[in-house]
Structures are given as C-alpha cells and as structure tokens.
C-alpha positions, 0 to 999 in steps of 0.5 A: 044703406044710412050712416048716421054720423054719430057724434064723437065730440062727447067722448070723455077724455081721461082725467089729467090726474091720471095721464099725468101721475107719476109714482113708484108706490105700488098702491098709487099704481095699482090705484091708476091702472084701476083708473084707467080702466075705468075710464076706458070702459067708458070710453069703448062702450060710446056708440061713435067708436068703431069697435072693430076698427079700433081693434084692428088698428090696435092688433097692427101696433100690438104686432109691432111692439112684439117685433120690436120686442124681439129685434126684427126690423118690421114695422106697420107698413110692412105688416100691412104689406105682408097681409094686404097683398097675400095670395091665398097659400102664400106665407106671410113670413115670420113678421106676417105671422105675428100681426096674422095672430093679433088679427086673428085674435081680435075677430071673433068673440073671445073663446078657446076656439078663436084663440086657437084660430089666432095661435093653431100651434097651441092646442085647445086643451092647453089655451083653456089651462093657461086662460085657468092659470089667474085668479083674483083681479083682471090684472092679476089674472092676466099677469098670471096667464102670461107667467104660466104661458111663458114658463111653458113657451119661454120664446113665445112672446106673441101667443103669451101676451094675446093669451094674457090680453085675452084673460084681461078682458074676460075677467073685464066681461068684454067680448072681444080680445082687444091689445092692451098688455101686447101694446106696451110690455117690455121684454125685460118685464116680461122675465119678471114673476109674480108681485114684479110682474103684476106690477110690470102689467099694471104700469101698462095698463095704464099707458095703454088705455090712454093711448087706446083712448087717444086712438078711440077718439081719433078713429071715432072722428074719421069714422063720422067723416066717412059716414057724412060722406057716404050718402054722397057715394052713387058707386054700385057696391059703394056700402059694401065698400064704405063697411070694409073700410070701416072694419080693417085697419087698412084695405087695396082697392082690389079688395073692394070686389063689391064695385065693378071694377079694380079701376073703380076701386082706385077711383072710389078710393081717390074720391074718399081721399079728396073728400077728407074721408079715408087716407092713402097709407104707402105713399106709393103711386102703385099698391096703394092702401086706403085706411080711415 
C-alpha cells in the first residue's frame, strides 16, 4: 500500500471575526454558530483531514468533559488506559463506560442501530423517538433532543448529549456522529429549556468548531507526516500497522498484531517516534501507547 501525503497547508482557517466575537445578542449568536458551522463543513470535507481519527480524538475529550461534568477525577490518560489494556470481558468501569459510549458512537454510520450500540441501555424504540423530538434548524433540533432526553433520564448526561450530537449532524447531512455539544455544554447549561437552552448549544457550537478546526488542522499534519514516512517502513505487516494508527486515537503495540512480534511492535513504534511521525502518549517505559 501508498499514501499519498496530502497537503494540509490548504485548510481554511476560520475567520478572525468569528473566533474573536464576543456578544450576548441572540442574533449575533445565532449568526456565529451558523458561521462556524459553516466554516467547519469546509474544514471536514478536505481530503487531508483524517476523519476517523479526528473522531476518535474528539470521542476522548468529549468523555472528558462529561466526567468533568459529573465530578469524577478521570482524565484522557486514564481513559485511554481503561480502553487500551481491556481484556475481553473485563469491565471498563463507570469513566471506561462513558468514553466506550463516544467511541462507539463515532464508528459506525450514524443509525438507530449504531446509536443503540454506543448506548445498549436505551432501547431502539425510544433513540428513534428522542432523535424525532427536534424540528426546525440543526441547533434547534439538537437542542430538542437533549431537552427531551434528559426530561426522560435526567442522570444520563453521556447518552443525551450523544443523542443530541447525533441529531446535530443528521440534520448537517453527515454520516458520522462527531462530538460538538458533548465537547463543551455545561452541566448548568444543561438544566435550561427551550430559548435558553438553544442559546446555551449555540454559544457551543461555535467554541467547538474552532477548536474542531484547531484539532482538524493538527491532526491533518501529523497524518502527512505519517503517510512520507511509511514508504520507508519494510516491517512485514507495516500498512496494517500505519492503518490502525491512523483511525485510533491511541494504540499499545500489542494491538498491532499484523507485525510479527509484540517486540516488533515496540521497535515500529520507537522508529515511527524517531522519525517525527507518531508520539509516545504515557510517558511510562513499560504499557506504552503510541498516537499520531
């Protein structure tokens, strides 16, 4: 396998006016977010941005802000932790659970089946009733949804604000779930309803997508660093390897099981660090996990 190193110098960068606004009018809001929005449409339709990546790295901090949110100490080296060494049949504990539900939601094409994947408490029947609950404008629409949800499952923060994520982007036409509302919406935003709470998501909306952008523009770069370097790479298994790194957020060498060895792995690794192209994410000399 090739990679081609596309070029991520090209990617537009969001307009001054719109990360440097600053107003309480619900007009100029409504307007930036619809900005922003924009903007970001642009932003995640380039071809040098790696879109699963990018929502695999966005499902982690969105699992960290509802932690936050919620008062637990878990944070994303933690979660990369709980998910990185689970064994099959282990539980991934109450934090593990949460970013297990992001990432979960941001796999697969978005659907009620996928949705009921990442939230297997809920059932089909009523992810399909709440995703109903919006009309109107993709903001409103989501703002809805999470009303609706956590009128229903007030305690349930993690599966309202995927819900609502969800019914973000369907109205958007995308495919995928992406975190935007879970990256940023605060607990005591979430108690609000209807005008304030629209209002609330729109004020996220905006933040998000530049720091989406922000995340968009970093992640296209290392990812052409990866993709000059893997020409390079003779390992038996190296494509398999370079594919994985480029679709999780963070992986141990042990899941690299298209190399021949658990050492050859950590020697790939290593080499990949050497050369600029992945970094080492724990700072540990033992259970390391490598991301781009």
């Amino acid at each position: 396998m090739t990679y081609a190193a596309d070029s991520f110098e090209t990617l537009p960068r969001m307009p001054s006016w719109v990360t440097s606004a600053r107003s309480d009018v619900p007009e100029d809001v409504v307007f930036l977010s619809g900005a922003a929005l924009n903007h970001l449409h642009l932003v995640l339709n380039q071809d040098a941005v790696p879109q699963t990546l990018l929502r695999a790295r966005l499902a982690l901090r969105a699992a960290e802000a509802c932690l936050v949110q919620t008062g637990r100490p878990e944070r994303m080296p933690d979660l990369r932790d709980a998910m990185a060494f689970l064994q099959s049949g282990d539980s991934p504990g109450p934090a593990g659970e949460v970013y297990q539900s992001w990432r979960r939601a941001i796999e697969r094409p978005l659907s009620v089946n996928a949705l009921h994947r990442a939230l297997p408490d809920l059932e089909p029947e009523q992810i399909a009733t709440w995703l109903d609950a919006g009309q109107g404008a993709p903001i409103s629409r989501a703002a809805a949804v999470l009303q609706a949800a956590l009128a229903d499952r007030p305690r349930d923060q993690t599966a309202a604000l995927v819900l609502a994520d969800a019914a973000l982007v369907q109205a958007l036409g995308w495919s995928h779930v992406s975190p935007f509302l879970g990256l940023g919406l605060k607990r005591t935003d979430q108690r609000k309803t209807g005008e304030a709470l629209r209002m609330a998501c729109h004020g996220v909306i905006a933040a998000a997508a530049v720091e989406v952008t922000r995340e968009a523009s970093d992640l296209a770069r290392r990812t052409a660093r990866l993709k000059e370097v893997a020409p390079k790479l003779r390992a038996t298994g190296a494509d398999e390897a370079v594919a994985l790194l480029l679709s999780r957020d963070a992986v141990a060498p042990t899941a690299l099981t298209s190399l021949r060895s658990d050492r050859a792995a950590r020697r790939f690794c290593d080499r990949l660090v050497a050369l600029g192209a992945v970094r080492e994410l724990t700072g540990r000399d033992t259970f390391r996990l490598y991301g781009v």
